[in-house]
Structure formats: C-alpha cells, structure tokens
NUBA-768427 format. One record per residue: residue number from 1; x, y, z of N, C-alpha, C, O, CB in turn. Coordinates in Angstrom, 2 decimals, always signed. Glycine has a CB too. Example, Ala and Ser with C-alpha at 12.3 -4.5 7.8 and 13.67 -1.06 7.14 Angstrom:
2
+-----+---------+---------+---------+---------+---------+---------+---------+---------+---------+---------+---------+---------+---------+---------+---------+
! num !     nxx !     nyy !     nzz !    caxx !    cayy !    cazz !     cxx !     cyy !     czz !     oxx !     oyy !     ozz !    cbxx !    cbyy !    cbzz !
+-----+---------+---------+---------+---------+---------+---------+---------+---------+---------+---------+---------+---------+---------+---------+---------+
!   1 !  +13.19 !   -5.69 !   +7.80 !  +12.30 !   -4.50 !   +7.80 !  +13.20 !   -3.30 !   +7.80 !  +14.24 !   -3.32 !   +8.46 !  +11.31 !   -4.47 !   +9.05 !
!   2 !  +12.85 !   -2.25 !   +7.08 !  +13.67 !   -1.06 !   +7.14 !  +12.90 !   +0.03 !   +7.87 !  +13.41 !   +1.14 !   +8.04 !  +14.08 !   -0.60 !   +5.72 !
+-----+---------+---------+---------+---------+---------+---------+---------+---------+---------+---------+---------+---------+---------+---------+---------+
***
This chain:
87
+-----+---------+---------+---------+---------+---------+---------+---------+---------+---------+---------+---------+---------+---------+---------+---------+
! num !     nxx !     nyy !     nzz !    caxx !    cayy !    cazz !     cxx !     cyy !     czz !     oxx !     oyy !     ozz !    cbxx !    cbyy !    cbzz !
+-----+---------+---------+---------+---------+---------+---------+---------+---------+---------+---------+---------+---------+---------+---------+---------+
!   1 !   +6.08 !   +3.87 !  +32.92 !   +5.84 !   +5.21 !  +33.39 !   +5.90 !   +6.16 !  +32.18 !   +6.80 !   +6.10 !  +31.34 !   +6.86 !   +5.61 !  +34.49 !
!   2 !   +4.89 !   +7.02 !  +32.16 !   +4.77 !   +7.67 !  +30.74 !   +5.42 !   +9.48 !  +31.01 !   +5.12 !   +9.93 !  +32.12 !   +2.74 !   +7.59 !  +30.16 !
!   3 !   +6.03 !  +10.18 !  +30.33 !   +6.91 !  +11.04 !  +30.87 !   +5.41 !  +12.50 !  +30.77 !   +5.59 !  +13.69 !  +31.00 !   +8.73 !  +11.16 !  +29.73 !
!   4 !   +4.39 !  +12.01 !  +30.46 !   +3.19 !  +13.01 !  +30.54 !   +3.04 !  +13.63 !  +29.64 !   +2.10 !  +14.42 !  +29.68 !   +3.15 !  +13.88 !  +31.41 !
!   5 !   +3.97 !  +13.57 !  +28.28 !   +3.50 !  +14.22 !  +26.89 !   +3.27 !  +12.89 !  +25.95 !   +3.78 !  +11.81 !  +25.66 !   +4.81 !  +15.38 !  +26.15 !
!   6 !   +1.99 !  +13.83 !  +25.63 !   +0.85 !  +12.31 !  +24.56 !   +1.47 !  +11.72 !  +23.66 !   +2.56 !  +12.23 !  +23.40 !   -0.56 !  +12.75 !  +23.50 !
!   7 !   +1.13 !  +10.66 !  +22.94 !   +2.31 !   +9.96 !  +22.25 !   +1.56 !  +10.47 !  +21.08 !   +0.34 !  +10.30 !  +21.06 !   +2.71 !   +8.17 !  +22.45 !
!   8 !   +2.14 !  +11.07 !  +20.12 !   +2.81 !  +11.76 !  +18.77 !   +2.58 !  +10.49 !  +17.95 !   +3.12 !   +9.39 !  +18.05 !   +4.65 !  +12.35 !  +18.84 !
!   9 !   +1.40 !  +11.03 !  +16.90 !   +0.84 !   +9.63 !  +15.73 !   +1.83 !  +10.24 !  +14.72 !   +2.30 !  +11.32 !  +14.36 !   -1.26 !   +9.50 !  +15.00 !
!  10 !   +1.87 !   +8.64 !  +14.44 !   +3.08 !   +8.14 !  +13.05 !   +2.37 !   +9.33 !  +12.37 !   +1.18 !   +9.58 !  +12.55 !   +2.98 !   +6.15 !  +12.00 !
!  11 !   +3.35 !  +10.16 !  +11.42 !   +3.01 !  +10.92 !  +10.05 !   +3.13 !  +10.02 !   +8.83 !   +4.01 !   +9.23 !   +8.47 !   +4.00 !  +12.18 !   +9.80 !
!  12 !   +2.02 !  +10.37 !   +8.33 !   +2.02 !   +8.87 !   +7.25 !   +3.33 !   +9.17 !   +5.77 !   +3.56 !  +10.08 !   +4.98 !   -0.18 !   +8.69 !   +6.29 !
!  13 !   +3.76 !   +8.12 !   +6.00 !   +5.01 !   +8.20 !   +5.00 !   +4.21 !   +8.74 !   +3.55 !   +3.05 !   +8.53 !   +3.18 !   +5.91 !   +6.42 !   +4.79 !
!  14 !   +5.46 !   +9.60 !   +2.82 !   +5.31 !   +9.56 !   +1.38 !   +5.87 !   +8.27 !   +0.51 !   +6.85 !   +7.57 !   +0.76 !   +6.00 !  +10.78 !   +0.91 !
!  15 !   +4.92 !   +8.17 !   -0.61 !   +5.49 !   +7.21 !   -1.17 !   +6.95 !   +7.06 !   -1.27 !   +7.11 !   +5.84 !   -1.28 !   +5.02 !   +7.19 !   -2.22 !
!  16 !   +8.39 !   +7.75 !   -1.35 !   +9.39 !   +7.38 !   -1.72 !  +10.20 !   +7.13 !   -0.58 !  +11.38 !   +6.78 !   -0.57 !   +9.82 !   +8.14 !   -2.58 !
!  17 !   +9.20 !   +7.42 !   +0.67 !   +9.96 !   +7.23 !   +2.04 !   +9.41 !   +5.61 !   +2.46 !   +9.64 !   +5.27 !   +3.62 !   +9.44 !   +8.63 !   +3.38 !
!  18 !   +8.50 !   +4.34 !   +1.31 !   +8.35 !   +3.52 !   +1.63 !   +9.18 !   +2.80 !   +1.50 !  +10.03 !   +3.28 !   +0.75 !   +7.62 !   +3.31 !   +1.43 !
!  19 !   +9.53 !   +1.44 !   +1.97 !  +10.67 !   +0.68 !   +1.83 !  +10.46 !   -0.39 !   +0.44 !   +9.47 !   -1.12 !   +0.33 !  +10.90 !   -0.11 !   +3.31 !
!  20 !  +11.39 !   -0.35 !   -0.39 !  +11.31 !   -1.34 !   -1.38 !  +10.10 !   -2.79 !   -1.23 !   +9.31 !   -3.18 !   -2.08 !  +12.85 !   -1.82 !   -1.40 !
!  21 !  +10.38 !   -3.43 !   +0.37 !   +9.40 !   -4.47 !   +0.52 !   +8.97 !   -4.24 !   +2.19 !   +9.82 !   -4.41 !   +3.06 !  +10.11 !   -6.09 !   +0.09 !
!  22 !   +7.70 !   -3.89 !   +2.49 !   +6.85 !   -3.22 !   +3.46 !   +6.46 !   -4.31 !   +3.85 !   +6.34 !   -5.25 !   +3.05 !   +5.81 !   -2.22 !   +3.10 !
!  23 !   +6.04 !   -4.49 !   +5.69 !   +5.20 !   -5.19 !   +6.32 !   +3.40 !   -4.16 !   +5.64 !   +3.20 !   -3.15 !   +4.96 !   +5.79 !   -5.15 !   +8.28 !
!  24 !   +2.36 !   -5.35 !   +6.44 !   +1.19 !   -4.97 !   +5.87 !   +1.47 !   -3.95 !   +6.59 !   +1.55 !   -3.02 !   +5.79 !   -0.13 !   -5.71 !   +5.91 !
!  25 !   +1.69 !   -3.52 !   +7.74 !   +1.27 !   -2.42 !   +8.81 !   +1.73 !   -1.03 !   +7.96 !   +0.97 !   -0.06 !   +8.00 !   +2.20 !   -2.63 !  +10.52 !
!  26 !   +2.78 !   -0.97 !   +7.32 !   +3.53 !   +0.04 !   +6.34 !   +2.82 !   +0.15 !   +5.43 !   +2.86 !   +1.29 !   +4.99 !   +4.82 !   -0.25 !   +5.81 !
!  27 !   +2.04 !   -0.62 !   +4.82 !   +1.05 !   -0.27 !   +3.51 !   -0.29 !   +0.20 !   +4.10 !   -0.96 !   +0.94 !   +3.38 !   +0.74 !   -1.68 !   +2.44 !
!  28 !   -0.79 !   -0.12 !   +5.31 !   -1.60 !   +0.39 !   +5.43 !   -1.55 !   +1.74 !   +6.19 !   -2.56 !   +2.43 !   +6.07 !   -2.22 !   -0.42 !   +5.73 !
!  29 !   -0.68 !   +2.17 !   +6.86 !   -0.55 !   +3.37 !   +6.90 !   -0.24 !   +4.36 !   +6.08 !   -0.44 !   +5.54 !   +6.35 !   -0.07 !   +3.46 !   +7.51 !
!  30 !   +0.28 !   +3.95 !   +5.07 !   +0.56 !   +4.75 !   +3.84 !   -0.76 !   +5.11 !   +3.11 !   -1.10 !   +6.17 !   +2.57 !   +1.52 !   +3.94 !   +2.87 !
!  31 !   -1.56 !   +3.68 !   +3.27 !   -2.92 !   +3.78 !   +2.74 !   -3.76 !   +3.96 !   +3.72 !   -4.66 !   +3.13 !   +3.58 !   -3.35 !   +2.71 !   +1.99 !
!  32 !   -3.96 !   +4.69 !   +4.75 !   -5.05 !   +5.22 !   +5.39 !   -6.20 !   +4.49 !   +6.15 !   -7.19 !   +4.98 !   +6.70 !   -5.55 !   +5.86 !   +4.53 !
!  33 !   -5.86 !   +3.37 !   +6.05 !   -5.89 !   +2.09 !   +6.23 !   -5.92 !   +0.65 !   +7.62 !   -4.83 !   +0.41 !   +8.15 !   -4.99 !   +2.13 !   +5.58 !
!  34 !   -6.78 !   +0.08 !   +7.95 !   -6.31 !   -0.45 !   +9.07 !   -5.94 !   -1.61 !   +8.48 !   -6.32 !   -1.97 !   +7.36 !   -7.18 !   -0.53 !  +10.23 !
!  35 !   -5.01 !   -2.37 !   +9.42 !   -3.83 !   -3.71 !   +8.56 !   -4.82 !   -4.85 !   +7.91 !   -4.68 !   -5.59 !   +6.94 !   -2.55 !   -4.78 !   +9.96 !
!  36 !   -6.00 !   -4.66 !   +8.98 !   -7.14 !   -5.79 !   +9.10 !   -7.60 !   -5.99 !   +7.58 !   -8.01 !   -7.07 !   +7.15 !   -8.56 !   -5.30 !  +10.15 !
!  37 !   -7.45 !   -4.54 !   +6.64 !   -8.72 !   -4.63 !   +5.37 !   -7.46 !   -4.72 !   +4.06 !   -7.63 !   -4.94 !   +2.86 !  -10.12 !   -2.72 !   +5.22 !
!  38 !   -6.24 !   -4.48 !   +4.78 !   -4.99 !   -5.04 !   +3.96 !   -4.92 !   -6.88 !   +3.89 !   -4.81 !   -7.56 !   +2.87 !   -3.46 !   -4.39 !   +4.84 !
!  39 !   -5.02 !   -7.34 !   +5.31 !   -5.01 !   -8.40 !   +5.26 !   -6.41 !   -9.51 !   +4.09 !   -6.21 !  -10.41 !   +3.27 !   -4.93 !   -8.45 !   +6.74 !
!  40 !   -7.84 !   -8.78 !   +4.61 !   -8.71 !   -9.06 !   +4.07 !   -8.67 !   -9.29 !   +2.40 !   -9.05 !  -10.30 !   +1.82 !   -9.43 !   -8.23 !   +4.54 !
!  41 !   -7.91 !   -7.66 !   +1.59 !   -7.74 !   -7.78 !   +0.53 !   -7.13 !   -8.57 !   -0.19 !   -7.64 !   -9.03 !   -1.21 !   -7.53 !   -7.10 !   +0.34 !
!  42 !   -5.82 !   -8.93 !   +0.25 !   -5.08 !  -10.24 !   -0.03 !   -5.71 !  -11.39 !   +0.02 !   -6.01 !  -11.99 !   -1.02 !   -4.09 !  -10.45 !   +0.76 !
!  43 !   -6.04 !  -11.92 !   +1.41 !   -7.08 !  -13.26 !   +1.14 !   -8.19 !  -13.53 !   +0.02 !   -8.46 !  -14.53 !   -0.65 !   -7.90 !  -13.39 !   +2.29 !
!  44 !   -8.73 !  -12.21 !   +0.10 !   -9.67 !  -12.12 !   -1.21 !   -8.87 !  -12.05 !   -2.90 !   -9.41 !  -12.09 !   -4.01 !  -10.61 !  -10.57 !   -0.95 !
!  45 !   -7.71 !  -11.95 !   -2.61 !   -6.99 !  -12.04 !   -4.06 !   -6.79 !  -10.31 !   -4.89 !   -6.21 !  -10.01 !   -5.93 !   -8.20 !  -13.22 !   -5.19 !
!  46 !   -7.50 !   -9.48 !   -3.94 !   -7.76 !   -8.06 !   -4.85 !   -6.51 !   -6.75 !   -4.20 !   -6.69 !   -5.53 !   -4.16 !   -9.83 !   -7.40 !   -4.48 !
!  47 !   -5.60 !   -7.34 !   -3.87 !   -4.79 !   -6.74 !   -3.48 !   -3.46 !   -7.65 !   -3.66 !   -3.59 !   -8.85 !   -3.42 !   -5.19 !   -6.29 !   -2.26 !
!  48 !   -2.51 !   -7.30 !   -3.97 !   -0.98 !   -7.93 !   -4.70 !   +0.13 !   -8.16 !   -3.28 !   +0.40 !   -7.27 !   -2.47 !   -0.09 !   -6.42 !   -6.09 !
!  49 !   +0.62 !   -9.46 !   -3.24 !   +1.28 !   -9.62 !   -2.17 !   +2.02 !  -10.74 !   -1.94 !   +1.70 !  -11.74 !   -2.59 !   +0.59 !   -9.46 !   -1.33 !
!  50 !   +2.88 !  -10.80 !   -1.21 !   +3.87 !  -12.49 !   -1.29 !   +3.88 !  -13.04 !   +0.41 !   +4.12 !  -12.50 !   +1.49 !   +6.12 !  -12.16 !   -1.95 !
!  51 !   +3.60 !  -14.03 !   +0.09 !   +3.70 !  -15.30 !   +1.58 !   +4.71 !  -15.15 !   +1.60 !   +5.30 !  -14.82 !   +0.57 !   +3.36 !  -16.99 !   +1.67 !
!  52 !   +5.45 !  -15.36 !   +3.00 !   +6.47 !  -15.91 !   +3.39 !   +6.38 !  -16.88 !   +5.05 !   +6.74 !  -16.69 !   +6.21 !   +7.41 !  -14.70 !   +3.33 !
!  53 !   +5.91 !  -17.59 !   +4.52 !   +5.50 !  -18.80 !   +5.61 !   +3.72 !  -17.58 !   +6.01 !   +2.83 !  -17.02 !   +5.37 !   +7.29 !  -19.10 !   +7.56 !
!  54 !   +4.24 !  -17.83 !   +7.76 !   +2.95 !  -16.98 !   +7.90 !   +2.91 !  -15.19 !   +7.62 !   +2.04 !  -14.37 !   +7.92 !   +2.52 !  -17.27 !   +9.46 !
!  55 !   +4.19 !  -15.02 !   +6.97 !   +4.33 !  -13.15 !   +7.31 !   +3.74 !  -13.16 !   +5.75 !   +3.72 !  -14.15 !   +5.02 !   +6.43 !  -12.08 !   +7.70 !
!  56 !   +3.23 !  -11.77 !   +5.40 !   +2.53 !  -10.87 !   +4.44 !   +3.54 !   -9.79 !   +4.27 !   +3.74 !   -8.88 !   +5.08 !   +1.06 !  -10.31 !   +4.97 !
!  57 !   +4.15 !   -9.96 !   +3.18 !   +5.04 !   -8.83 !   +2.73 !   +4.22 !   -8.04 !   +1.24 !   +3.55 !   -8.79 !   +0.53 !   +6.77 !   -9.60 !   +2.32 !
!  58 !   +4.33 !   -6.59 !   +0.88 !   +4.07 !   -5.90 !   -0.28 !   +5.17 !   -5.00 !   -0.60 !   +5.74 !   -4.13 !   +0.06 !   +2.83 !   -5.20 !   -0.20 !
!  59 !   +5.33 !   -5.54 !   -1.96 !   +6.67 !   -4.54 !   -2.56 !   +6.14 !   -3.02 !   -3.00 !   +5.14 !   -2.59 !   -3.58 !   +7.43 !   -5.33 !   -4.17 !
!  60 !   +6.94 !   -2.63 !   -2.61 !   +6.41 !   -0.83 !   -3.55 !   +6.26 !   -0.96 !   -4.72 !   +5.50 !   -0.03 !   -4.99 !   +7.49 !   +0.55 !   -3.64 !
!  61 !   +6.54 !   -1.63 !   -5.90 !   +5.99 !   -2.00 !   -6.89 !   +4.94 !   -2.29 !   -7.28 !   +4.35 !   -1.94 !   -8.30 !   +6.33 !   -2.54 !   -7.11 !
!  62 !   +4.53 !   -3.23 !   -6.14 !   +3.06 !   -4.28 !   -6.34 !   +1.94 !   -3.27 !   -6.07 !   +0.93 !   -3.10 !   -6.76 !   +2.87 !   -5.80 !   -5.05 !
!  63 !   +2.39 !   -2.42 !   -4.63 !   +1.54 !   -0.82 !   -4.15 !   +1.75 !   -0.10 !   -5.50 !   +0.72 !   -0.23 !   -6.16 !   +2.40 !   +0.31 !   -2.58 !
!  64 !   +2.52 !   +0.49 !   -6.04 !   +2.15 !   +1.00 !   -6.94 !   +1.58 !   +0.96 !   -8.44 !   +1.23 !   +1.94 !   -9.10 !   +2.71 !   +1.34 !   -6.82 !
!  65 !   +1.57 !   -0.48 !   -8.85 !   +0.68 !   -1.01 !   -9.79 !   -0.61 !   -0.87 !   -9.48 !   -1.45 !   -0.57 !  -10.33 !   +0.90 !   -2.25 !  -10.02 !
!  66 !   -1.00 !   -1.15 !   -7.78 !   -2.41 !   -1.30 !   -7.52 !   -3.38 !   -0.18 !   -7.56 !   -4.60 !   -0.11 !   -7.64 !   -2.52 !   -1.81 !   -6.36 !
!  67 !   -1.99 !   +1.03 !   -7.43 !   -2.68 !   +2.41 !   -6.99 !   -2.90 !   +3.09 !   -8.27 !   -3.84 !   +3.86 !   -8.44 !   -1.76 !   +3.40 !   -5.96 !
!  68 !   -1.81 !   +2.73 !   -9.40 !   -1.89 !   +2.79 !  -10.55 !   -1.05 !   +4.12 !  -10.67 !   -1.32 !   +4.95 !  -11.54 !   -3.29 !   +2.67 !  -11.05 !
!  69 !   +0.28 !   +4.36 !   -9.50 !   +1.10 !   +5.46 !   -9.83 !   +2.69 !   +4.73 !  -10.27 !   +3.19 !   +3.61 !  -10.10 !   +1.13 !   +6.59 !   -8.41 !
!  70 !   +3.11 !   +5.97 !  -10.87 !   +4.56 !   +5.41 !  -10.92 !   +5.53 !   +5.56 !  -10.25 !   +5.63 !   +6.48 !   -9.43 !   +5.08 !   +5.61 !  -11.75 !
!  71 !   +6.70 !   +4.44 !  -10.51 !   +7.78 !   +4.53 !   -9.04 !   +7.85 !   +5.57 !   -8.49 !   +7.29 !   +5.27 !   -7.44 !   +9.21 !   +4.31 !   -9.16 !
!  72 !   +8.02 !   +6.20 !   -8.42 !   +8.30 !   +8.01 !   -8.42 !   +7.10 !   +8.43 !   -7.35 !   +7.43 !   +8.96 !   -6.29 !   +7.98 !   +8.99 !  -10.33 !
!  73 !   +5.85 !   +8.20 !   -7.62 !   +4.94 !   +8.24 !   -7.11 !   +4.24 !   +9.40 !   -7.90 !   +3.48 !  +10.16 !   -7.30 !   +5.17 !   +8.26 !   -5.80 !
!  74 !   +4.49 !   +9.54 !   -9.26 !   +3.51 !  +10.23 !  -10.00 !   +2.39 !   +9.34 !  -10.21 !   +2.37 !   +8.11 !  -10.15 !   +4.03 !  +10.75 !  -11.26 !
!  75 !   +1.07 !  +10.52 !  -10.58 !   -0.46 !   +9.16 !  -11.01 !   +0.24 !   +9.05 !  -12.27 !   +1.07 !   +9.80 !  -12.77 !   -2.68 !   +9.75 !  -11.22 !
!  76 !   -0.31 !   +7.83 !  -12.75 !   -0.54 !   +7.80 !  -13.86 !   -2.23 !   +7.03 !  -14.29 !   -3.10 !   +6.45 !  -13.63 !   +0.72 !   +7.16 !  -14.32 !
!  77 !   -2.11 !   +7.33 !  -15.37 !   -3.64 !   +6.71 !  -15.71 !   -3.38 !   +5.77 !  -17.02 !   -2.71 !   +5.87 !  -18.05 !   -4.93 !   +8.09 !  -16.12 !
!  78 !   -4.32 !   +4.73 !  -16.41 !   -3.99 !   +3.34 !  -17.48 !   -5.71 !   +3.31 !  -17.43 !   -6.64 !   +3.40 !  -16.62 !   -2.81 !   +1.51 !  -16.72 !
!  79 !   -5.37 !   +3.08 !  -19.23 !   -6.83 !   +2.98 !  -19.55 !   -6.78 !   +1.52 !  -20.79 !   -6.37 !   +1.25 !  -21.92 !   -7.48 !   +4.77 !  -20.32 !
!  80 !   -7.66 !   +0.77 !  -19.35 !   -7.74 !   -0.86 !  -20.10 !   -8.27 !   -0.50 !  -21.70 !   -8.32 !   +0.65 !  -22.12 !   -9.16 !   -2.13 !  -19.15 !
!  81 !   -8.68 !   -1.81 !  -22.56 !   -9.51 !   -1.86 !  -23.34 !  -11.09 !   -1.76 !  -23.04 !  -11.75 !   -1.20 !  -23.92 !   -9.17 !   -2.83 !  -23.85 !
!  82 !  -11.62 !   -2.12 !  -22.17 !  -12.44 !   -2.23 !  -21.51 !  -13.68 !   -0.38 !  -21.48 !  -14.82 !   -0.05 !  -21.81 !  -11.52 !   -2.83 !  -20.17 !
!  83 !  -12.88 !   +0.04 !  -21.08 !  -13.05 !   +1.64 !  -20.49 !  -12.35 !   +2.67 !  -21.96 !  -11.78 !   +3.72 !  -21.67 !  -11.80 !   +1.89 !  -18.60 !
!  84 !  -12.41 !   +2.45 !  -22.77 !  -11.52 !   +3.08 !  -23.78 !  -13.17 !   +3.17 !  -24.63 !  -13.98 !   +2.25 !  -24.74 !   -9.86 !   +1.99 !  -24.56 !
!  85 !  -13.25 !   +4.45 !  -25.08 !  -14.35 !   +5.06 !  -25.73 !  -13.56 !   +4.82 !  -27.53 !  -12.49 !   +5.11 !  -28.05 !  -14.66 !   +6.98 !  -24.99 !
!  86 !  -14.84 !   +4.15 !  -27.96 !  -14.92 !   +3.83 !  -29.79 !  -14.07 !   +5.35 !  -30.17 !  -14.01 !   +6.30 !  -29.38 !  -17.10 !   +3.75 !  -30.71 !
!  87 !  -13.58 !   +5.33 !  -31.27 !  -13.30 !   +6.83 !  -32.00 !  -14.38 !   +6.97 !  -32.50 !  -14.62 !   +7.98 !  -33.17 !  -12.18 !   +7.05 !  -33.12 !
+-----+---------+---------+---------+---------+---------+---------+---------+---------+---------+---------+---------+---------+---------+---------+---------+
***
C-alpha cells in the first residue's frame, strides 16, 4: 500500500559521499548511468573492476583513475605521451 506521495529519485551522490568499494548500481548512479553499460564496460575490459565470485565490485580509486579525477574529486588532466604536442 503506497502512502500516495511519489517515490523521491535517489540524488546522485558526490564523489566523496561514494563508498571506498561500490556495488555496480553505486557507480552507475554516480555516473549517470544504467548498471547494464557498467556491466557491459567491464566485460569489454574498458572499465576497471574486481570479481568476486559472481558480484562486480569498483573501488573509488579504480572510478577515479577512469574518470581521470583525484581522490578528492578534483579533475585532473593526464596527458599520455601519445597526445603531448612536439616543443
């Protein structure tokens, strides 16, 4: 029985309100995200993540290497060799 007021969507966490080690469902709400293209990314190898039997765990670490911010949740910008202009 529903008490007749609409159910109130999750506010998407800030980075420092994520937990050290997140289910996919937590990374993808953080990332805007449905769990499905979290899951996808992992299988495909392009997203950072650890088995544990059948569960999918991501550390805030691994999220923030990928996003390329720091703990903190400042950007930072990393510039491979690759992308780095001759002097």
């Amino acid at each position: 029985m529903s008490s007749g007021k609409p159910a109130r969507p999750r506010k998407r966490p800030t980075f420092e309100e994520l937990p050290e080690v997140m289910k996919v469902q937590d990374a993808a709400r953080y990332l805007g995200v449905a769990p499905s293209t979290i899951y996808e990314a992992v299988r495909r190898g392009e997203f950072p993540a650890l088995r544990l039997g059948q569960r999918v765990v991501i550390s805030r670490w691994h999220l923030a290497q990928a996003l390329g911010i720091g703990e903190e949740g400042e950007r930072r910008v990393v510039v491979s060799p690759e992308t780095r202009r001759p002097a």
